[in-house]
C-alpha positions, 0 to 999 in steps of 0.5 A: 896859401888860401886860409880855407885850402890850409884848414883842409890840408890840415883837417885832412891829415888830422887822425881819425878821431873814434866814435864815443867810447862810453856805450862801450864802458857800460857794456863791459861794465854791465857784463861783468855786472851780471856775473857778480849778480849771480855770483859767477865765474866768467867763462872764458868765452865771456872773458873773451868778449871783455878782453875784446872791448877793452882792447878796443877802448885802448885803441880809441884811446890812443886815437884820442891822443894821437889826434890830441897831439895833432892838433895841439901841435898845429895850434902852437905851430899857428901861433908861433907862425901866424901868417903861414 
């Protein structure tokens, strides 16, 4: 097999990889900043929304690693079996 058409089989079966999770910390972060600034209690809508992000941070977080096992999986794999 070609080296070009494996790296695109490969590449193609790889997990999606998540955007940037960073602008999703300082979100929370700054939401919960403002209640502490005001010295008050989250709602529970507000609570909601939190909860909400930081599910999805632990979502993108399992796609990192997911990918991250991928790939490390692939590269032992390509140095065991070089000619593959």
């Amino acid at each position: 097999m070609r080296k070009q058409s494996r790296w695109t089989k490969l590449k193609n079966k790889a997990p999606k990889v998540p955007d940037y999770t960073c602008p999703i910390i300082d979100d929370v972060l700054v939401k919960i900043e403002k209640f502490q600034n005001k010295d008050q209690v989250i709602s529970p809508f507000q609570w909601k929304l939190i909860k909400k992000r930081m599910e999805q941070l632990r979502n993108d977080n399992d796609c990192l690693r997911e990918s991250g096992i991928y790939w490390h999986d692939i590269a032992k794999s390509c140095i065991k079996n070089p000619k593959e």
